[in-house]
N, C-alpha and C positions, 0 to 999 in steps of 0.2 A: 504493500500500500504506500502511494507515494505521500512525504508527508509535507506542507510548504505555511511557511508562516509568512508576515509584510513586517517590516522594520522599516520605523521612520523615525529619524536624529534630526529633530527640529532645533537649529542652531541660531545665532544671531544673526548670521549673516546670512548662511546659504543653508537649507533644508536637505537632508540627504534618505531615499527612499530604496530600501532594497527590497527582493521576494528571495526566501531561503528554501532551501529543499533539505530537509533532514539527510545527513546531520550537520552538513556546513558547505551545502554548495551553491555559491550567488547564481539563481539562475538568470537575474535581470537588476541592473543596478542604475540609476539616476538621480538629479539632481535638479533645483529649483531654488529662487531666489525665496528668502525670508522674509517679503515684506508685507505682514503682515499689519492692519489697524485693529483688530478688534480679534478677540476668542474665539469667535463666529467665524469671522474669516478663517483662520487657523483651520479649525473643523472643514468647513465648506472646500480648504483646498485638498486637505489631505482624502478627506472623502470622495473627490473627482479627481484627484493623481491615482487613487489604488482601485477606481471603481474596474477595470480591463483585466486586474488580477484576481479581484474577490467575485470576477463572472466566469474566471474559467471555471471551465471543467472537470481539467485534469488536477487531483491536486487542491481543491480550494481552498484556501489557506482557512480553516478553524479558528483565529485568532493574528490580533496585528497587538506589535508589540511598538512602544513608544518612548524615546527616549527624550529627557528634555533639560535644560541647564538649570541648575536650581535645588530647591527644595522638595521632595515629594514626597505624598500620604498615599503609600502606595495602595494602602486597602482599601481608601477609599478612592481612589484611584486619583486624587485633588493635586494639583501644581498648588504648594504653597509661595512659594517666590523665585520667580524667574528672572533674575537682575537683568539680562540681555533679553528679556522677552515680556515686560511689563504685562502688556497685554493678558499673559496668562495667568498672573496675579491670583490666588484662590478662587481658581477654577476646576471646575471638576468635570475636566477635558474627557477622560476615560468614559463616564456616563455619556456624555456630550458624542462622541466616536462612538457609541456603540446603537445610539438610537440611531445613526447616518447612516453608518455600513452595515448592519447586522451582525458583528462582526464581537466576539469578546473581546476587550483590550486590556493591556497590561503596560503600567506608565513607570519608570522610573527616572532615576537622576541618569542624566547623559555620562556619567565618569564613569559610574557600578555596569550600565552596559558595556562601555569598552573595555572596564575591566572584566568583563562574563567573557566576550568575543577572545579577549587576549587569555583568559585562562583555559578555552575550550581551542581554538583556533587558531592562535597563535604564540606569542615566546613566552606565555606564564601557560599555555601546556603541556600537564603533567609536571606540573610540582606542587606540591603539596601547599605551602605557605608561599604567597606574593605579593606586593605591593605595584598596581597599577598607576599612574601618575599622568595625566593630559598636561602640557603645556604649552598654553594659547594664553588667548585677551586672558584667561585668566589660567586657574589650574585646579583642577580639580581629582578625586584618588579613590581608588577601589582597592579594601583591603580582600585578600581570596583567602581562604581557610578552607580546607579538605577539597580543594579545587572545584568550588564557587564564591561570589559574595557575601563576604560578611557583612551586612548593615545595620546593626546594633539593635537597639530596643525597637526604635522609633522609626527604622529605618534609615534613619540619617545620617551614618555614620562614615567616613571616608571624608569628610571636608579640610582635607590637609592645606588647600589653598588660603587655608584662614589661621593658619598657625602665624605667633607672632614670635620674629627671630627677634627681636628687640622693640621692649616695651617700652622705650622712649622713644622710640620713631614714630610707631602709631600704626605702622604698616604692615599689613596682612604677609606671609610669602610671597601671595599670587602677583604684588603690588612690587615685589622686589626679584621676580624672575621672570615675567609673563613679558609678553611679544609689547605691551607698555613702556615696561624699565628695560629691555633693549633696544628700543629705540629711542629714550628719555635719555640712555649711556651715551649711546653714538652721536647724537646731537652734542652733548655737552662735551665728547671730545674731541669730537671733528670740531668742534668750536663753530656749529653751526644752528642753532637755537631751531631754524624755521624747515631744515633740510624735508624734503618729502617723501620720505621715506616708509617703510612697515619691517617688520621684523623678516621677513622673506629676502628683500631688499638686502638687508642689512645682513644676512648670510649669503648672498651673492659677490658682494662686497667682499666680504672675508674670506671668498674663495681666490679672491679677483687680487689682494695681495693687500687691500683697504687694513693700516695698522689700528687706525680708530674701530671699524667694526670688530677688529678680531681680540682686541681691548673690551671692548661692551658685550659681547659674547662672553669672554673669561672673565669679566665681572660677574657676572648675571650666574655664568656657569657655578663661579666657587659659590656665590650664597645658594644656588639649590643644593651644593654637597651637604652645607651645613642642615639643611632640610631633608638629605639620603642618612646622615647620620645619626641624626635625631628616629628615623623611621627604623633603621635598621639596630640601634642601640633598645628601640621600644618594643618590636615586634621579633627581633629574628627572622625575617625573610629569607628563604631560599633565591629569590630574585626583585629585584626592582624596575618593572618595565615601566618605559619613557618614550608617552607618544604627544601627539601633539604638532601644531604649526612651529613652532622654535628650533624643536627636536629633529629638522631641517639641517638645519646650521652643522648637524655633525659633529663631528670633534672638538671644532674650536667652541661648541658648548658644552657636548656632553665628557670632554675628556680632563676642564678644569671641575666640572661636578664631582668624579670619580676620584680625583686627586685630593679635594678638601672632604670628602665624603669618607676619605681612609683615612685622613688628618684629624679628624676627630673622633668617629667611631671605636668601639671597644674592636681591637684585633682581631679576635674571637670572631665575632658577633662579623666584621666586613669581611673574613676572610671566608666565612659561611654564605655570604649574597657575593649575586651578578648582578651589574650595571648592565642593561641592555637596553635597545630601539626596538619600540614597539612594531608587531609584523604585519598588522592588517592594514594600515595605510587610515585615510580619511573616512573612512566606508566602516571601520569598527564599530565604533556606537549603532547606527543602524543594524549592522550585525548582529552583535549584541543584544539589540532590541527584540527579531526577530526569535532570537534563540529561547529569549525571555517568553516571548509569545509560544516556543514550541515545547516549551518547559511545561507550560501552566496548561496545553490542552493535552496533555498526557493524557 
């Protein structure tokens, strides 16, 4: 029996839609701009992008699975705060999708899906304990325990983006490693305040022989070590997978991360985890999403 679920990783910027076929083959992957006004809209679009899928035939997917930035009350299926997506603000999206498509839905935070995708599908497959990490506009984490999600009581658990390296600054991690503070670094060493740049940018630059960006890369890099070894001193991971828009830049970010990440860390405790690049590319949270959806129509 063939089995296929819908993943949809509704992002700030661009919307990412996949169909999965048990137990992890994309059979159809695309993508759509996020501009959404209202809740409704949200709803109305995703229910007219997956309607060609939820009519086939072969296959019809049982269940679409939902990933979204933010806060989530997964049982009750409610987006409590979606800082990049106001809009979805206490909403109770998953009701909302299931009277449009027919369809069950299953909503979570977009970081616990890419962490599910990376521990079923990708480089935190088949290890026991892992720590998942997104870094973009912000950053966000999925701890894996018996190779799935841990999400704590409330569900809400993995928000390592919000850890504070120094509580005289005021500043979150995510505000001191995210595609933000590398291009806030390169600005202020290129000695160029207004440059128009993105964090993409500014890792093309540091391929290209740019001293300023590959400076604002190993900046940004060693404070997220300090952040790998905080995680790796608290949990013990067998791996720390690191996906995300930044995580681009390659070594000249992720190789001063691993450097201060041993610099601090118990011995022990680093020489037990792997630093790695996360495997599924941009398409994991949808992934993710969908797995979640193949998860819960068992």
């Amino acid at each position: 029996m063939i089995r296929r679920a819908i993943g949809v990783d509704i992002g700030g910027t661009r919307t990412k839609l996949v169909l999965l076929e048990a137990p992890g083959t994309v059979i159809e992957a695309r993508e759509i701009d996020s501009d959404f006004v209202t809740a409704e809209a949200v709803v109305e679009v995703i229910t007219m992008e997956t309607a060609v899928w939820r009519q086939s035939n072969e296959g019809t997917p049982p269940c679409l699975g939902l990933a979204v930035p933010g806060l989530v009350e997964r049982d009750a299926g409610r987006v409590l705060w979606a800082p990049n997506l106001g809009v979805l603000d206490n909403f109770s999206i998953a009701i909302a999708l299931e009277v449009t498509t027919g369809l069950h839905v299953e909503v979570d935070n977009d970081a616990h899906t890419f962490g599910l995708a990376e521990a079923h599908l990708g480089a935190a497959a088949g290890y026991d304990s892992a720590v998942c990490l997104t870094v973009g506009t912000g950053v966000g984490g999925a701890i894996i325990h018996g190779g799935t999600v841990w999400r704590g009581h409330g569900g809400l658990a993995g928000e390592l983006g919000h850890l504070v390296l120094d509580p005289e600054a005021s500043r979150f991690f995510e505000q001191e490693v995210g595609a933000g503070a590398v291009v806030a670094e390169y600005r202020r060493l290129a000695e160029n305040p207004t440059a128009d740049v993105d964090a993409e940018l500014v890792a093309r630059f540091a391929d290209s022989g740019d001293n300023a960006a590959r400076q604002a890369l190993a900046l940004c890099g060693k404070r997220l070590g300090v952040g790998l070894a905080i995680l790796v001193n608290l949990l013990n991971p067998q791996r720390i997978v690191i996906g995300g828009g930044v995580v681009g830049a390659g070594e000249w970010f992720l190789g001063p991360a691993r450097i201060e990440g041993e610099r601090r860390a118990w011995a022990q405790s680093w020489a037990q985890c792997e630093v790695v690049s996360a495997a599924l590319g941009p398409m994991a949270g949808a992934i993710g999403a969908a797995l979640l959806g193949l998860e819960e129509a068992k």
